[in-house]
Each structure stands twice: as C-alpha cells, then as structure tokens.
PDB file of the backbone (N, CA, C, O) and the ligand in Angstrom, with CONECT records:
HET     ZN  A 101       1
ATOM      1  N   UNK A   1     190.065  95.531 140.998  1.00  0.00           N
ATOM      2  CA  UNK A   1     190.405  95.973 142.338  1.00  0.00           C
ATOM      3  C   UNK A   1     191.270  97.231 142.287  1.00  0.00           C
ATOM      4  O   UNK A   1     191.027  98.254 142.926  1.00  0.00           O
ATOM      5  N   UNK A   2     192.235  97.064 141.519  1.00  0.00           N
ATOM      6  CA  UNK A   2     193.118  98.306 141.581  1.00  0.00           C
ATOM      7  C   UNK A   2     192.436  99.294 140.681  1.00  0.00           C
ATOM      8  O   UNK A   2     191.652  98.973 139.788  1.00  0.00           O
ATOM      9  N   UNK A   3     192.852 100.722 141.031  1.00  0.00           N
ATOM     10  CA  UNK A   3     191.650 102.033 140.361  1.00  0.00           C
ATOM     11  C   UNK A   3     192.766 103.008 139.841  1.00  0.00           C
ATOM     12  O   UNK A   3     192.412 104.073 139.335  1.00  0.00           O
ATOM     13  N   UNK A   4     194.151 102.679 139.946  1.00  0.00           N
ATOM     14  CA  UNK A   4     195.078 103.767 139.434  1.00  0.00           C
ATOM     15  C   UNK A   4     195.017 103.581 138.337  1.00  0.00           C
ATOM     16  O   UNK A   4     194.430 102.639 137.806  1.00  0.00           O
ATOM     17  N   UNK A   5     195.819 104.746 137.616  1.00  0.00           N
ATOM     18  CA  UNK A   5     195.678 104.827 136.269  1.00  0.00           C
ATOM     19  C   UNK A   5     197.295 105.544 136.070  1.00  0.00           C
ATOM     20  O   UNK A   5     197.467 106.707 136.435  1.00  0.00           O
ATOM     21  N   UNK A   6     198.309 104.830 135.533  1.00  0.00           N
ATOM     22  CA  UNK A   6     197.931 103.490 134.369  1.00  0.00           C
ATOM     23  C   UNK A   6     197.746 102.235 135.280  1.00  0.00           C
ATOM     24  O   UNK A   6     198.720 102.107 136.022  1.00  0.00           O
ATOM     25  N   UNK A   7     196.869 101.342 135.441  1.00  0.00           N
ATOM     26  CA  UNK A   7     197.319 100.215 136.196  1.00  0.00           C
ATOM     27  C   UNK A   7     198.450  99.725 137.009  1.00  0.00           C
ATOM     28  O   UNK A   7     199.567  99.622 136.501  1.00  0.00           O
ATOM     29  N   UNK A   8     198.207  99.391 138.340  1.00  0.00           N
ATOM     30  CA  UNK A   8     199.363  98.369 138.787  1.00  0.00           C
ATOM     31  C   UNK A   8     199.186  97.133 138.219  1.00  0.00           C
ATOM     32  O   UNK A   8     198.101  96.601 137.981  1.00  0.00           O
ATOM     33  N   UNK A   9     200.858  96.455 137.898  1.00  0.00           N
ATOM     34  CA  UNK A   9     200.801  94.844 137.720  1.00  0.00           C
ATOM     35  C   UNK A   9     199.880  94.194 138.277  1.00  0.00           C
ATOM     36  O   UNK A   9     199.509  94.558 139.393  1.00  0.00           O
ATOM     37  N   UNK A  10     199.277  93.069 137.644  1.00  0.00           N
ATOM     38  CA  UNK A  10     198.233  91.969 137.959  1.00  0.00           C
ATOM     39  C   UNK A  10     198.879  91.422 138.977  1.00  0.00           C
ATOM     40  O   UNK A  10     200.108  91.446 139.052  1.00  0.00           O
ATOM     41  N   UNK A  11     197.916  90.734 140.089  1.00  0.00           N
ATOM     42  CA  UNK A  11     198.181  90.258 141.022  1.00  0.00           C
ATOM     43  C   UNK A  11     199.165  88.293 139.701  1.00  0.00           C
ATOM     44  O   UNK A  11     200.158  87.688 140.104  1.00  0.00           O
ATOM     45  N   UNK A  12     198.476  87.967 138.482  1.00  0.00           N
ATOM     46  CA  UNK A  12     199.405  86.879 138.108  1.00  0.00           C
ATOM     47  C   UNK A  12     200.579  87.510 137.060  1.00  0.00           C
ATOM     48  O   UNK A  12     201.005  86.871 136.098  1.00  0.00           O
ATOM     49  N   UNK A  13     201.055  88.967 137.441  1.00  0.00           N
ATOM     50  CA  UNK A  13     201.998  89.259 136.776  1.00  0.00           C
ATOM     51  C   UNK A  13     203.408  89.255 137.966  1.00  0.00           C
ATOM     52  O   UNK A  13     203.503  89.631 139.134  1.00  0.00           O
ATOM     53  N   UNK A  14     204.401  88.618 136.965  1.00  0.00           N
ATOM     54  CA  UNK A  14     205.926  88.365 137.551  1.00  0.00           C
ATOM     55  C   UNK A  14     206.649  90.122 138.377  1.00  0.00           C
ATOM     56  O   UNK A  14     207.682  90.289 139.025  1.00  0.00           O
ATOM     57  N   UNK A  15     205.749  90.961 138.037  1.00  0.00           N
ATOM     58  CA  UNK A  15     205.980  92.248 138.565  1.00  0.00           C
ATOM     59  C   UNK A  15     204.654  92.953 139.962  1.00  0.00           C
ATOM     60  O   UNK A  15     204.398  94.100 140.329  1.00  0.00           O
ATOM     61  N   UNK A  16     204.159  91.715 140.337  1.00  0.00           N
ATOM     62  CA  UNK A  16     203.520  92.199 141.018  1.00  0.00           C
ATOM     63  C   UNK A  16     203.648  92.762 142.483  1.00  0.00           C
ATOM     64  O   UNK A  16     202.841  93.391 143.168  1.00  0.00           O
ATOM     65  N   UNK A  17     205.082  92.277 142.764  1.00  0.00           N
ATOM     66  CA  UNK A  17     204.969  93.318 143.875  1.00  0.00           C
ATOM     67  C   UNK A  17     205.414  94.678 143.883  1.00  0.00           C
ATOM     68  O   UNK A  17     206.156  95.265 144.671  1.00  0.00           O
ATOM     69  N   UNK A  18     204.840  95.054 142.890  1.00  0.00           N
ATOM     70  CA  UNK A  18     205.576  96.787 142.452  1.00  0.00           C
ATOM     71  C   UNK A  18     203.923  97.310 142.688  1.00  0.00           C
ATOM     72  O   UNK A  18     203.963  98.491 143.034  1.00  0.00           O
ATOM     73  N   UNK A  19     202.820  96.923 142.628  1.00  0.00           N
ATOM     74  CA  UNK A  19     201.897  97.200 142.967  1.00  0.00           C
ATOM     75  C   UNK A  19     201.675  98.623 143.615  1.00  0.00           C
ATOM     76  O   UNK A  19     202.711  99.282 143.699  1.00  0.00           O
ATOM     77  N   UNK A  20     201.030  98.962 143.881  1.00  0.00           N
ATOM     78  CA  UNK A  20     201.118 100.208 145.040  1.00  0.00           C
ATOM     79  C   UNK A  20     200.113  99.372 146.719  1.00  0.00           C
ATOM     80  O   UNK A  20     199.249  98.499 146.636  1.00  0.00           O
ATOM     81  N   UNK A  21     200.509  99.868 147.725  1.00  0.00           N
ATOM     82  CA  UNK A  21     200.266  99.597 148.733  1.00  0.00           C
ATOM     83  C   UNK A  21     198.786  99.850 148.853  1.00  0.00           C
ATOM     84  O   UNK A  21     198.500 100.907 148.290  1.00  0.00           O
ATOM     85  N   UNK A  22     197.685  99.215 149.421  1.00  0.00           N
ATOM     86  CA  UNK A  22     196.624  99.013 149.768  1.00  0.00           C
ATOM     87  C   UNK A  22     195.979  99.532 151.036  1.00  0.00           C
ATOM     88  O   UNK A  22     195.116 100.361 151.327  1.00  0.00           O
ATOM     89  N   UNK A  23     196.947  98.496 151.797  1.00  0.00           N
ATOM     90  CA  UNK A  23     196.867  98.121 153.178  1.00  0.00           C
ATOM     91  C   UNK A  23     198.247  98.236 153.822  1.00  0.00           C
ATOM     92  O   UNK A  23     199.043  97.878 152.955  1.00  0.00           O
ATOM     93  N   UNK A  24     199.093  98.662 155.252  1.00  0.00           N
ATOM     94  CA  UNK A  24     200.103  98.398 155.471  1.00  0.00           C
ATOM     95  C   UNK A  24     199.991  98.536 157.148  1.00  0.00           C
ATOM     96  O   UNK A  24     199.474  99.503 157.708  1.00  0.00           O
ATOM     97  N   UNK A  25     200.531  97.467 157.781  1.00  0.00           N
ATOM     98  CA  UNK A  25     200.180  96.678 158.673  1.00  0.00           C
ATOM     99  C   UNK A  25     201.814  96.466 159.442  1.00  0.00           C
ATOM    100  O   UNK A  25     202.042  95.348 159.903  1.00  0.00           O
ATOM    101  N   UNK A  26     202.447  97.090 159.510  1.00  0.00           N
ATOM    102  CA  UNK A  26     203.939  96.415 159.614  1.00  0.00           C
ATOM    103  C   UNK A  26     204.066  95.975 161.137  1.00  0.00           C
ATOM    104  O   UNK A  26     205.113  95.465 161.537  1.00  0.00           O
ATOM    105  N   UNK A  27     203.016  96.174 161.951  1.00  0.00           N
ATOM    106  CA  UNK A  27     203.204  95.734 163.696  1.00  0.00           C
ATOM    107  C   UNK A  27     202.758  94.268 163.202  1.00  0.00           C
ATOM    108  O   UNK A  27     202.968  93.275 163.900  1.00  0.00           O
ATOM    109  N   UNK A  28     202.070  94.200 161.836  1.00  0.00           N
ATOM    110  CA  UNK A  28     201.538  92.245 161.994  1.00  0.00           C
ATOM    111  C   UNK A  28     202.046  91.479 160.843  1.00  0.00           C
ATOM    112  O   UNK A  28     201.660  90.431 160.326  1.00  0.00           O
ATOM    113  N   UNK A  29     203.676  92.835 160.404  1.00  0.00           N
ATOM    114  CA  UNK A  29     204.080  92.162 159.308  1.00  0.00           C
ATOM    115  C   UNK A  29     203.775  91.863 157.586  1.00  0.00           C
ATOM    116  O   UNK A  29     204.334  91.290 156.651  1.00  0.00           O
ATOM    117  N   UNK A  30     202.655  92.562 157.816  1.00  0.00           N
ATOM    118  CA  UNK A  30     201.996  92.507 156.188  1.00  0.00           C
ATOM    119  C   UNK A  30     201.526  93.347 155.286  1.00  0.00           C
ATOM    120  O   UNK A  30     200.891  94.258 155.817  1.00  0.00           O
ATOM    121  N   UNK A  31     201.568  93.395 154.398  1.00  0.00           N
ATOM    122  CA  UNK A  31     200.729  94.569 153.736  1.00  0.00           C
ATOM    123  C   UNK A  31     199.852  93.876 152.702  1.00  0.00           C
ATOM    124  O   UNK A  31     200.053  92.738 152.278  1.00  0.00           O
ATOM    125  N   UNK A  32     198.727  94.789 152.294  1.00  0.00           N
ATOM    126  CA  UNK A  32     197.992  94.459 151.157  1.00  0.00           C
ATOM    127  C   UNK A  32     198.379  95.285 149.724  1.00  0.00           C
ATOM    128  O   UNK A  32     198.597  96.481 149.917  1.00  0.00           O
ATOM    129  N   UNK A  33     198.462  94.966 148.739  1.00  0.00           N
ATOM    130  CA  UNK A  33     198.701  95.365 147.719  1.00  0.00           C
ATOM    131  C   UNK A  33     197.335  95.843 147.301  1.00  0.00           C
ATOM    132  O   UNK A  33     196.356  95.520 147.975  1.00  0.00           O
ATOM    133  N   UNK A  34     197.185  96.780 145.963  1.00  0.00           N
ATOM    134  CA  UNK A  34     196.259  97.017 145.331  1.00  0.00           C
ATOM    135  C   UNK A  34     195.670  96.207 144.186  1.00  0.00           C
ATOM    136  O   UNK A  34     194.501  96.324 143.819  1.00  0.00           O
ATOM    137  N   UNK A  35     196.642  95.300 143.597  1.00  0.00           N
ATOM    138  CA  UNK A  35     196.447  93.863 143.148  1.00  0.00           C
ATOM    139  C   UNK A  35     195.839  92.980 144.152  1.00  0.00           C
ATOM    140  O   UNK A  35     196.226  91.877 143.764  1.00  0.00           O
ATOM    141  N   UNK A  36     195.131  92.779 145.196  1.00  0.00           N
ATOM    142  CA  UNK A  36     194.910  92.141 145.995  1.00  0.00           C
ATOM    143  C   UNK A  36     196.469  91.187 146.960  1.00  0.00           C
ATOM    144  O   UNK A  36     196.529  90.863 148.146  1.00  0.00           O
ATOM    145  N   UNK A  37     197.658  90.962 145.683  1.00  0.00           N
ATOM    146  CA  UNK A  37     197.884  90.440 146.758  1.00  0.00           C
ATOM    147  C   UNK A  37     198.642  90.948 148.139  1.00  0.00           C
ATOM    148  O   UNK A  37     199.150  92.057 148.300  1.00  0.00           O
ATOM    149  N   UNK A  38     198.577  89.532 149.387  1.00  0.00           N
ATOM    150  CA  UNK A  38     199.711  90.449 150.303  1.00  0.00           C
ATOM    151  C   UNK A  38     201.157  90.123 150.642  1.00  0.00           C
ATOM    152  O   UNK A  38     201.888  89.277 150.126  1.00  0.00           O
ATOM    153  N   UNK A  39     201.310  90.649 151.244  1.00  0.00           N
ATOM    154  CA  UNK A  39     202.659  90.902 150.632  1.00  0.00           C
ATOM    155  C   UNK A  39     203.452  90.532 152.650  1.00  0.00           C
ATOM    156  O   UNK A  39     203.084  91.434 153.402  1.00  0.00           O
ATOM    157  N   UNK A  40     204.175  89.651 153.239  1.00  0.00           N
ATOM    158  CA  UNK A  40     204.667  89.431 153.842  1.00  0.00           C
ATOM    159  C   UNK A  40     205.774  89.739 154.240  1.00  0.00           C
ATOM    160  O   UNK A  40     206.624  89.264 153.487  1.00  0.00           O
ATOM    161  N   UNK A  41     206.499  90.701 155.635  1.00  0.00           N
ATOM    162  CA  UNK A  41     207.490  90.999 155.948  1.00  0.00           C
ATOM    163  C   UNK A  41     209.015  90.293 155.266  1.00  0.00           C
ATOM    164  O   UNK A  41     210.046  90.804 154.827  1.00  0.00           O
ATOM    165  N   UNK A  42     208.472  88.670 155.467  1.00  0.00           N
ATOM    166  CA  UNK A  42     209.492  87.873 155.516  1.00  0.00           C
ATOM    167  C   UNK A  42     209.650  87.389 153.841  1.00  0.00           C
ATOM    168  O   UNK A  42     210.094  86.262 153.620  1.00  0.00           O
ATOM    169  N   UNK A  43     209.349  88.097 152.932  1.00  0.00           N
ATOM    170  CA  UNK A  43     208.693  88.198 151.467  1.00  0.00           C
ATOM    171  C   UNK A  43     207.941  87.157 151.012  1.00  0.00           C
ATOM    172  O   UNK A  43     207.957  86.905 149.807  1.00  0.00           O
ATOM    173  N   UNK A  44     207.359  86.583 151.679  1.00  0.00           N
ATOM    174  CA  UNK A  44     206.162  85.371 151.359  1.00  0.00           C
ATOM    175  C   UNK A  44     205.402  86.127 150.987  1.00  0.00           C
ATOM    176  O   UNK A  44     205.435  87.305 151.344  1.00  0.00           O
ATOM    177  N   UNK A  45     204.136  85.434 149.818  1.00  0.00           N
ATOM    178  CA  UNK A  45     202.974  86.312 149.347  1.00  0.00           C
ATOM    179  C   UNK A  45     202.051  85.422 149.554  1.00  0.00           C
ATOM    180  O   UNK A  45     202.174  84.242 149.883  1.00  0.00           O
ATOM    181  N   UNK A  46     200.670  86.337 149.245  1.00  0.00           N
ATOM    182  CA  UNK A  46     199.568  84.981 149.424  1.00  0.00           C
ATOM    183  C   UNK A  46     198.575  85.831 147.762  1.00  0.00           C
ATOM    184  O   UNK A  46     198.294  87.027 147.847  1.00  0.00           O
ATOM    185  N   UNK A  47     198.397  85.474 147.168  1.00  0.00           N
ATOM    186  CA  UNK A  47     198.123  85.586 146.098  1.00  0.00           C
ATOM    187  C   UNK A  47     195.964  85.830 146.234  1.00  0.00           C
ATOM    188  O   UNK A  47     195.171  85.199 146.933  1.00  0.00           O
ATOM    189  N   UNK A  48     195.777  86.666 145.513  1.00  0.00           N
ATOM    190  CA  UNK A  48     193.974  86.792 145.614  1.00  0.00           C
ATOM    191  C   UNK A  48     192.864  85.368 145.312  1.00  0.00           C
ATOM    192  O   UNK A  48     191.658  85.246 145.527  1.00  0.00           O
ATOM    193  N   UNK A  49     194.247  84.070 144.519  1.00  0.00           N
ATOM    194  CA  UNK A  49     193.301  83.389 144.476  1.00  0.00           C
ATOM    195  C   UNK A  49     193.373  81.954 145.323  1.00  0.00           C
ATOM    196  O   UNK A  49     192.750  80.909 145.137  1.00  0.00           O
ATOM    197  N   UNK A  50     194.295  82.278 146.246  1.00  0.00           N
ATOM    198  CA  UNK A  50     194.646  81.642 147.586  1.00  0.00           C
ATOM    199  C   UNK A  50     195.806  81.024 147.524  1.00  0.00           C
ATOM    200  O   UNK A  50     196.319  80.662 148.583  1.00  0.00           O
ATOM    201  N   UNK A  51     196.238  80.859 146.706  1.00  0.00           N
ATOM    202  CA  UNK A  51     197.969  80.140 146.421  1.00  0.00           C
ATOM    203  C   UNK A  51     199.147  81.034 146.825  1.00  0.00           C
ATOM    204  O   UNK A  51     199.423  82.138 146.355  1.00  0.00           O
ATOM    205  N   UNK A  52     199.639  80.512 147.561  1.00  0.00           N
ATOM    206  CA  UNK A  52     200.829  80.874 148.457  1.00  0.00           C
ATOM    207  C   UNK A  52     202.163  81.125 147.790  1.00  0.00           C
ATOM    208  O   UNK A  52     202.400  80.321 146.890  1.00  0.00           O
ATOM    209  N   UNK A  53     203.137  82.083 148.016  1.00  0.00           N
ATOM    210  CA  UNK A  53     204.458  81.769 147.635  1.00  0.00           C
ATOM    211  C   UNK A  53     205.513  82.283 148.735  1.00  0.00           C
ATOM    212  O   UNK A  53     205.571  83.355 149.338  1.00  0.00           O
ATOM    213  N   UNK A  54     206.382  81.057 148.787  1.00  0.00           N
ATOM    214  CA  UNK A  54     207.126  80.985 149.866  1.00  0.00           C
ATOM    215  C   UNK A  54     208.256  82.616 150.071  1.00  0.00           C
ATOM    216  O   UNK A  54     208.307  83.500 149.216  1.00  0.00           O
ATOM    217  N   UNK A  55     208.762  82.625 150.933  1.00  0.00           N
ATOM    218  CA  UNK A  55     209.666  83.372 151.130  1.00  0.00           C
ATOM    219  C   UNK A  55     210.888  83.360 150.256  1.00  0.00           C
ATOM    220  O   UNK A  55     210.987  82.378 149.521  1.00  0.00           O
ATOM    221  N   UNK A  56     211.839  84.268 150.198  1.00  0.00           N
ATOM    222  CA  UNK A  56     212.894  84.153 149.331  1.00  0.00           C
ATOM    223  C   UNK A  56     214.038  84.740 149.797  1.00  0.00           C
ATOM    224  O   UNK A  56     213.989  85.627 150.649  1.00  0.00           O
ATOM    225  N   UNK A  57     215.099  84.324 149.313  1.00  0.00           N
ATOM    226  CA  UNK A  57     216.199  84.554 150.373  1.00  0.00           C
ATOM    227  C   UNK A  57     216.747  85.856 150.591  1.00  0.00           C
ATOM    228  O   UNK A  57     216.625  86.586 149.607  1.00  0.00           O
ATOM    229  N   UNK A  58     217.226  86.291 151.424  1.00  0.00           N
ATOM    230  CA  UNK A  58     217.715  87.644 151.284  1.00  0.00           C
ATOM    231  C   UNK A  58     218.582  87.569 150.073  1.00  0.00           C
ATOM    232  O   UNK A  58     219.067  86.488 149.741  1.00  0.00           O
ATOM    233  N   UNK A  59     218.813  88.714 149.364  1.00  0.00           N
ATOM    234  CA  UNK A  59     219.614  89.281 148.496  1.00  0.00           C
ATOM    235  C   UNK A  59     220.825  89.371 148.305  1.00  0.00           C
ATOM    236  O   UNK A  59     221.531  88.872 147.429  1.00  0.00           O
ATOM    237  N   UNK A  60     221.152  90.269 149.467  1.00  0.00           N
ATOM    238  CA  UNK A  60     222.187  90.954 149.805  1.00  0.00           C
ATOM    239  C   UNK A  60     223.019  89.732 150.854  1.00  0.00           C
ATOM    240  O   UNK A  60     222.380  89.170 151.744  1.00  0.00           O
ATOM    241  N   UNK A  61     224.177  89.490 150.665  1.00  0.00           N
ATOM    242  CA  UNK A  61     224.961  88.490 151.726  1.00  0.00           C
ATOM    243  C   UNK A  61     224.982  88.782 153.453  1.00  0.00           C
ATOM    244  O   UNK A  61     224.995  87.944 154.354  1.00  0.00           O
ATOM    245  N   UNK A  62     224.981  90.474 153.560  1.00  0.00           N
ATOM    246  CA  UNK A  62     225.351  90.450 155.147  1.00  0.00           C
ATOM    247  C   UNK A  62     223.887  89.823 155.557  1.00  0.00           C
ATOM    248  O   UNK A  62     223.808  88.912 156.381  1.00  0.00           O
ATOM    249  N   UNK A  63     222.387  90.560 154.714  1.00  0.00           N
ATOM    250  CA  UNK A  63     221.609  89.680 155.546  1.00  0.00           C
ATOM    251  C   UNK A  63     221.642  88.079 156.165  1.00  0.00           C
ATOM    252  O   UNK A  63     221.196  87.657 157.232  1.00  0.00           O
ATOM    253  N   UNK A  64     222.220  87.496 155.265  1.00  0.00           N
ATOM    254  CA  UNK A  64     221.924  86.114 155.848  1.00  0.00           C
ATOM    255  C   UNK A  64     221.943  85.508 157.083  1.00  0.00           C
ATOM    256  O   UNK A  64     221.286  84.638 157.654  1.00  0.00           O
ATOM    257  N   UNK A  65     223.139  86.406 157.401  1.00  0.00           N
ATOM    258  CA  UNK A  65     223.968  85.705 158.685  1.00  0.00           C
ATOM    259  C   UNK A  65     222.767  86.373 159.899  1.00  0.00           C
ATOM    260  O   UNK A  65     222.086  85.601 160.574  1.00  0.00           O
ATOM    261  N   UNK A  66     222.678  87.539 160.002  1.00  0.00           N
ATOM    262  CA  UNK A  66     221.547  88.578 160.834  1.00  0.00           C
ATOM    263  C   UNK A  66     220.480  87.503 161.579  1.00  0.00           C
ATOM    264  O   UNK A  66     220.506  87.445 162.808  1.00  0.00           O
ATOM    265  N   UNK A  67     219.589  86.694 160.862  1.00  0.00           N
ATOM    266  CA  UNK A  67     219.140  85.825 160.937  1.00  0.00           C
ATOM    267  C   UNK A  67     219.121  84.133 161.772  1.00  0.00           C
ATOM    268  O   UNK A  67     218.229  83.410 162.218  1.00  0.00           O
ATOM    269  N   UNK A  68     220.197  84.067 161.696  1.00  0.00           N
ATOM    270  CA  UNK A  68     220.602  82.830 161.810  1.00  0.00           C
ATOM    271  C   UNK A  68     220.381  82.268 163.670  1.00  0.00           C
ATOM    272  O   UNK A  68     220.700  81.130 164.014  1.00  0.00           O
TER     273      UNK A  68
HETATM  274 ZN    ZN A 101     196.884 100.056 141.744  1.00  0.00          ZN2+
END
C-alpha cells in the first residue's frame, strides 16, 4: 500500500503512526495513514486487518482536566 521510498512503518510496526498521511478528514475526526491504518482524533486506531486499539491518555497533564 504505501509507495514512498524509504518505506513508512508497517501498519504491525510499534512505530506506525509516524506513517505519512493518506487520507485526512479532521471535520470526521480521522485520518488514513499510508500503512492503511487510521488513525483517530481521540488517538484510537483501527488497524488494516480490523483490530482496534483503544484510545490513550493524554500525555501532557493540563490536557486531562480540558476534558472532563
Ligand atoms: Zn508511506
């Protein structure tokens, strides 16, 4: 799927959301990666071979509260 050269990370590599952008969608929250996978505002992914991964917490402390 991906055509750059040198490669982006595999959609089952631990670096895959460094990918380069595909698709980017941000009025519906999502983007597609060039690894197939996509990639969710709220950092949830959905992976090319349908397995999901949940969201993850903000990082940074002031986000948390923003939220709440
Ligand atoms: Zn690529």
């Amino acid at each position: 799927m991906c055509q750059h050269q040198p490669p982006c990370p595999s959609a089952d590599s631990a670096d895959r959301e460094s990918a380069r952008l595909a698709a980017h969608h941000p009025e519906q929250g999502w983007s597609l990666l060039c690894n197939g996978v996509v990639l969710f505002e709220d950092t949830g992914e959905l992976l090319p071979d349908g397995s999901a991964i949940a969201p993850q917490r903000p990082r940074t402390a002031d986000q948390v509260m923003t939220t709440a």
